[in-house]
C-alpha positions in Angstrom: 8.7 3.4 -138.4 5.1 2.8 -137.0 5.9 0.0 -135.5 8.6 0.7 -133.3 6.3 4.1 -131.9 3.7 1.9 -130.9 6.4 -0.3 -129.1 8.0 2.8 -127.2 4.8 3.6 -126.6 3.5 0.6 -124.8 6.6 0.4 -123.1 6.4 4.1 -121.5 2.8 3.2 -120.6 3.9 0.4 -118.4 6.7 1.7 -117.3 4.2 4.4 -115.8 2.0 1.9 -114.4 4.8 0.1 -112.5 5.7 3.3 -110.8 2.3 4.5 -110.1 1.2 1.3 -108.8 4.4 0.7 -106.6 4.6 4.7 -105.4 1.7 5.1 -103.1 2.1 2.3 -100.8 3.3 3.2 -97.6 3.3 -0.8 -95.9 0.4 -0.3 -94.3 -3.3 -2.1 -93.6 -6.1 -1.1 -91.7 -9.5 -2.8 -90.1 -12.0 -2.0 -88.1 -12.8 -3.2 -84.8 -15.8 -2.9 -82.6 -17.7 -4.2 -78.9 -19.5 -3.8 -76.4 -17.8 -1.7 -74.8 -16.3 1.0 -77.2 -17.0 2.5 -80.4 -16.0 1.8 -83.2 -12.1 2.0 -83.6 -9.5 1.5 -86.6 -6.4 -0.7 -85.7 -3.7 -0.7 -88.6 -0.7 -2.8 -89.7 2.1 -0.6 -90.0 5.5 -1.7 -92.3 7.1 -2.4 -89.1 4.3 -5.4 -87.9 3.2 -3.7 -85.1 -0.6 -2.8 -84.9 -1.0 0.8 -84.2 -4.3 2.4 -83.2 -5.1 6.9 -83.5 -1.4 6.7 -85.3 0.1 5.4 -82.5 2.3 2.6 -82.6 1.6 -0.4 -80.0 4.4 -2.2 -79.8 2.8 -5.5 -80.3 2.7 -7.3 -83.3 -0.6 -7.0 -86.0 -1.8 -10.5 -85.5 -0.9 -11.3 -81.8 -3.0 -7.2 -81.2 -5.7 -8.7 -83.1 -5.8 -11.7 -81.8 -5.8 -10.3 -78.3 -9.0 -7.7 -78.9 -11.3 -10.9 -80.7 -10.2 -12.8 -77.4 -11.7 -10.0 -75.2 -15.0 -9.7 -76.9 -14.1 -7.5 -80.0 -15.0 -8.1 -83.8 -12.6 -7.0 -86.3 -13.2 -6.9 -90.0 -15.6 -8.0 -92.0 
């Protein structure tokens, strides 16, 4: 009888671990970018691919936005 509690039991605990680890993610990636000639700024890949910056959505793709700022002087990342 002991055995099959501890079996429920290790299946209820990673069932719960699937669901928390899948629940809280929303698509979405963010970095920082910086130069010369503007603060510091947060650029972020939304589930869609676009790069959105202050929560608003670009319209360009992640890579191709990133891309674009490191070509004009900017660092992004670490």
């Amino acid at each position: 009888m002991m055995n099959h509690k501890f079996t429920f039991l290790i299946f209820a605990l990673s069932i719960s671990f699937i669901i928390s680890s899948c629940g809280n993610d929303d698509g979405r990636s963010c970095t920082t970018c910086n130069s010369d000639q503007t603060p510091d700024f947060t650029v972020c890949q939304e589930s869609n691919g676009n790069a959105s910056v202050n929560g608003q959505d670009t319209g360009t793709n992640y890579d191709t936005y990133i891309s674009g700022l490191v070509e004009a002087g900017a660092t992004c990342g670490g």
